[in-house]
Backbone bond lengths (Angstrom), bond angles and torsions (degrees), N, CA, C in turn:
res aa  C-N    CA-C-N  psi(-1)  N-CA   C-N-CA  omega(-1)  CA-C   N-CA-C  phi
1 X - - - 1.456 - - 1.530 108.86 -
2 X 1.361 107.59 101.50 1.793 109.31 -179.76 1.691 112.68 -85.95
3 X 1.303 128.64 -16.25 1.085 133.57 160.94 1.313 127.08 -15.89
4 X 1.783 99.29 -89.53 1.956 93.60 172.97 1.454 134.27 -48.26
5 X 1.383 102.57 -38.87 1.250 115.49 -178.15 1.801 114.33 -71.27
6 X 1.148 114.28 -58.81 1.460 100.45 125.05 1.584 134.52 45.47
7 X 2.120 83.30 -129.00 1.259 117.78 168.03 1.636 103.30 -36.40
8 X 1.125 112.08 -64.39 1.839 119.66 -157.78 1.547 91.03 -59.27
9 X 1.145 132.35 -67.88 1.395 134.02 -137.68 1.439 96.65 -70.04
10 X 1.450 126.61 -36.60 1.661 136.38 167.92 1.635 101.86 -45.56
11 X 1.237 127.51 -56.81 1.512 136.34 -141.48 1.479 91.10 -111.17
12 X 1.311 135.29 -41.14 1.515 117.40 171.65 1.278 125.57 -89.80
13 X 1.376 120.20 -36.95 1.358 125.51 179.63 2.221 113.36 -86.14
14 X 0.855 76.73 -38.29 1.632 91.63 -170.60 1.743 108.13 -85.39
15 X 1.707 121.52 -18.49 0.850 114.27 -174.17 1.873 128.33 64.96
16 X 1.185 99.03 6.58 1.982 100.08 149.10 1.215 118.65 -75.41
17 X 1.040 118.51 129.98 1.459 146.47 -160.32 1.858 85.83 -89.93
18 X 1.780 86.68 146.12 1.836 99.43 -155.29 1.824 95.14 -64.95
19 X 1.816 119.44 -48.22 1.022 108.40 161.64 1.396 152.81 -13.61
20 X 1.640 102.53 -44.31 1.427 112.73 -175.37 1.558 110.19 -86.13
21 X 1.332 119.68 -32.70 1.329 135.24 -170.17 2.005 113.54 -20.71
22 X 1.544 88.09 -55.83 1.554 97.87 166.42 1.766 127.97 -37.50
23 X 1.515 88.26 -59.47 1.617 93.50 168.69 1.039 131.57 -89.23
24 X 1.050 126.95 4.14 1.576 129.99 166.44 1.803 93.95 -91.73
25 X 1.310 124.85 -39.59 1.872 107.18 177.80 1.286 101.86 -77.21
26 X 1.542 136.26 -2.64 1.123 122.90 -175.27 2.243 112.61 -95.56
27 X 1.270 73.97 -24.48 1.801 97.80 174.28 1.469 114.31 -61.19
28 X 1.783 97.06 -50.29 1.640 112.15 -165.50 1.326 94.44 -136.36
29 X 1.462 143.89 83.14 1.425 148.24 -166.78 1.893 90.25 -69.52
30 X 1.520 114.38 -49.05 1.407 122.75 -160.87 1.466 113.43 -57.68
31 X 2.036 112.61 -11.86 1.414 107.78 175.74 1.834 116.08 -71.79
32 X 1.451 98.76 -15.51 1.619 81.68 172.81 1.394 120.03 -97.62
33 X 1.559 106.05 29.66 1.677 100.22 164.31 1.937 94.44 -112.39
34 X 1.033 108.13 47.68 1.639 102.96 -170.28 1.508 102.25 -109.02
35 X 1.151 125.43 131.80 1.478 107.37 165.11 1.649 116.09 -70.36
36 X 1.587 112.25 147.48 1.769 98.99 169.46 1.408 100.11 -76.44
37 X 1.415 145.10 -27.11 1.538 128.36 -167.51 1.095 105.65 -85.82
38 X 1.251 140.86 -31.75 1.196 118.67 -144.04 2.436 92.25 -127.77
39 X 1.543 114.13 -2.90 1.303 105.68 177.65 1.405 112.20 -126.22
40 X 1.807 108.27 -51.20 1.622 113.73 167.35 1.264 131.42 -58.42
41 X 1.639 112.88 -61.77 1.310 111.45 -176.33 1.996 116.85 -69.54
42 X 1.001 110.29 5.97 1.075 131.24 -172.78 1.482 109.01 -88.59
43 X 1.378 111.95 -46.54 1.516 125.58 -171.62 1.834 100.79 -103.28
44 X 1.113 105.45 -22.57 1.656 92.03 177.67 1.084 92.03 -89.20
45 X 1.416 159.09 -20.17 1.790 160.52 -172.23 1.849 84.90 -76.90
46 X 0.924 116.81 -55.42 1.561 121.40 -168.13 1.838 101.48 -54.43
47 X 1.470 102.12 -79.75 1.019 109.24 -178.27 1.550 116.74 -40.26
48 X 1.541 133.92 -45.62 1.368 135.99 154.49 1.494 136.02 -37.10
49 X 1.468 97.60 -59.02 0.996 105.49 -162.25 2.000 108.20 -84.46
50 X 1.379 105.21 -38.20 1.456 132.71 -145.98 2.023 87.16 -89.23
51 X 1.450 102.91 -64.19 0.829 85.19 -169.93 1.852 114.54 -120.40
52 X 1.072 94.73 45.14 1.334 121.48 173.24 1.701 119.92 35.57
53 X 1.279 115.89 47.70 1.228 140.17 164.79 1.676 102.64 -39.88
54 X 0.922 131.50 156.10 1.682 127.13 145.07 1.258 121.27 -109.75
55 X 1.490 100.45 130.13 1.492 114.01 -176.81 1.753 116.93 -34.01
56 X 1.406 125.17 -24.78 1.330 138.26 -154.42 1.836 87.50 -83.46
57 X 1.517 115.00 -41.37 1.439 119.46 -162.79 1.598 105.16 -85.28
58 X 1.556 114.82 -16.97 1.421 107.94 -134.43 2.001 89.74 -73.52
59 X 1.681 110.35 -47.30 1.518 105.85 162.10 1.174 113.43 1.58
60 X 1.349 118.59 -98.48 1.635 166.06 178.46 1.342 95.71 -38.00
61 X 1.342 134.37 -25.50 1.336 118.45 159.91 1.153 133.57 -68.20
62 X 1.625 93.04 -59.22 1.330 89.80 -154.94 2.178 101.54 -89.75
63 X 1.561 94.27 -7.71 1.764 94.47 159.52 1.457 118.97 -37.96
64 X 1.668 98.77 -58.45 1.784 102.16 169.93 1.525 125.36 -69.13
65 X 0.926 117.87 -22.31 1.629 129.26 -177.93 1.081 113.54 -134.54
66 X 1.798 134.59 75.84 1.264 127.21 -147.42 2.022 89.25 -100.65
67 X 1.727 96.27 -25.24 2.160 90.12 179.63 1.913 107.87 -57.69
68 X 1.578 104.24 -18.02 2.054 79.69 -176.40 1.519 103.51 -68.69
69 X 1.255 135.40 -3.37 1.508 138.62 165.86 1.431 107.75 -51.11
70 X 1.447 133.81 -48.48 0.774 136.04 175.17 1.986 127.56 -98.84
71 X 1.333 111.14 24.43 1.377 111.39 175.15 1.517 120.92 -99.06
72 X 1.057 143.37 168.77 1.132 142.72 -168.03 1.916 90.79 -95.82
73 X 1.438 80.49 134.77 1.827 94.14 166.62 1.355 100.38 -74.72
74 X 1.289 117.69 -107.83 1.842 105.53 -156.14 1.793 103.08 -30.51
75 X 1.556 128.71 -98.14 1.169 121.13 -166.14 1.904 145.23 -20.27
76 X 1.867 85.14 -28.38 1.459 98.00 -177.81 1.527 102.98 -129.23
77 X 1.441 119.70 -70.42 1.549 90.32 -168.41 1.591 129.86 -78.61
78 X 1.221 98.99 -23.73 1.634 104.80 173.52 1.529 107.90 -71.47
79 X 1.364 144.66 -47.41 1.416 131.76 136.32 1.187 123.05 -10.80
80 X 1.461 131.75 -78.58 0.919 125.82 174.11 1.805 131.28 -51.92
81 X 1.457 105.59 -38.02 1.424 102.37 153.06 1.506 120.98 -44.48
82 X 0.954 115.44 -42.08 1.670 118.77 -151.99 1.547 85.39 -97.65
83 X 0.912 150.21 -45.36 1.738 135.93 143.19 1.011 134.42 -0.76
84 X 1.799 110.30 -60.80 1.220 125.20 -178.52 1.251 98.69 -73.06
85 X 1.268 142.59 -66.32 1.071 156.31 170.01 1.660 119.57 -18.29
86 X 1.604 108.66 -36.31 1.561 108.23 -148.59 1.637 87.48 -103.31
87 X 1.573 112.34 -31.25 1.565 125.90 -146.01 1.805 104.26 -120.44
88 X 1.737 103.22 -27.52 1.589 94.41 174.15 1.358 107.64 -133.43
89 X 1.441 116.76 30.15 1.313 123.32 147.23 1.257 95.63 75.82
90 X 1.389 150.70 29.31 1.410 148.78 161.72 1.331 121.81 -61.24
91 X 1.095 134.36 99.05 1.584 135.69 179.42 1.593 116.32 -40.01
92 X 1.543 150.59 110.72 0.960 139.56 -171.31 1.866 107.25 -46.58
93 X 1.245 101.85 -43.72 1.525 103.40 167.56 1.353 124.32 -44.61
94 X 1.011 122.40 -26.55 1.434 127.95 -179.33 1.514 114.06 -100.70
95 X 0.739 124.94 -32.99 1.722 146.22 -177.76 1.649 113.36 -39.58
96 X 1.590 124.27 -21.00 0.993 137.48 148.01 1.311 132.84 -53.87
97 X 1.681 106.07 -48.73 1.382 129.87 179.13 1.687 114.62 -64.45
98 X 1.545 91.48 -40.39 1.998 102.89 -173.06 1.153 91.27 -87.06
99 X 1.304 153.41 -10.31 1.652 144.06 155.42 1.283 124.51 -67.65
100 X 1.476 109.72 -49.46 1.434 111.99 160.80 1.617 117.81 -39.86
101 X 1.450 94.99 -71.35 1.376 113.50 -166.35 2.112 106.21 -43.10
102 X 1.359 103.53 -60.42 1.068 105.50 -167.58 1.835 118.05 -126.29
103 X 1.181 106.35 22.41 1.841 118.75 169.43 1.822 95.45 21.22
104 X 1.389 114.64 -66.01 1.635 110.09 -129.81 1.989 76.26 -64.54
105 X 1.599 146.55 2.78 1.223 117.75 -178.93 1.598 117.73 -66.87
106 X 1.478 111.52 -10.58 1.586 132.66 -159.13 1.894 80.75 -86.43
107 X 1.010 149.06 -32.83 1.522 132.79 -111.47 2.493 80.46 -139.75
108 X 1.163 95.57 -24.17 1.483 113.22 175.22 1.838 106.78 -55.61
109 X 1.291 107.06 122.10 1.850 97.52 160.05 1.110 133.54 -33.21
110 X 1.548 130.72 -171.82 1.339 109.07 160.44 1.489 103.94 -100.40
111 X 1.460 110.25 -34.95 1.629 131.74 164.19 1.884 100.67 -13.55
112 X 1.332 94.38 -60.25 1.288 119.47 -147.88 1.890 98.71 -80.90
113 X 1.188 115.36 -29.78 1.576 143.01 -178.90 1.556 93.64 -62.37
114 X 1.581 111.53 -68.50 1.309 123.71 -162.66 1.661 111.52 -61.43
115 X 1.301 112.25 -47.37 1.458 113.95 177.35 1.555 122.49 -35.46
């Protein structure tokens, strides 16, 4: 049963508020087949640590963009960082800030990046 474990790790670690829980599984039903060890805590450690998100935003992120829960770090989001970076001139320093602000750029092709 991946559910509770889940629920909690969304609302304590991730900072979604117990309220929202509904609509974020209703957004992305496929996050409760996710493991927390081995897909979430993995990608919110990334997103924190890597690319220095703040815990205060991380909620509010991934509320709006609940699929980067489920993308592969090296192949997809760290790629795609280094995209923005290589092709739209994004300062790694800043790269926190343009995630906050606007998540769905992580969730963009690269096709779609390059244009």
């Amino acid at each position: 049963d991946n559910l509770r474990p889940t629920v909690r790790f969304l609302v304590k670690e991730v900072g979604i508020p117990a309220n929202k829980i509904r609509q974020i599984v209703v957004s992305f039903p496929q996050l409760l087949g996710l493991s927390v060890e081995d897909n979430l805590r993995p990608t919110v450690r990334f997103l924190l640590d890597e690319v220095g998100l703040p815990r205060e935003k991380l909620g509010k992120t991934i509320l709006t963009r609940p699929h980067l829960l489920a993308s592969c770090i090296d192949n997809n989001l760290r790629a795609k960082m280094n995209l923005l970076h290589r092709h739209a001139g994004i300062p790694m320093g800043l790269m926190a800030e343009v995630i906050a602000r606007s998540p769905h750029v992580l969730g963009l092709s690269e096709k779609h990046m390059l244009e």
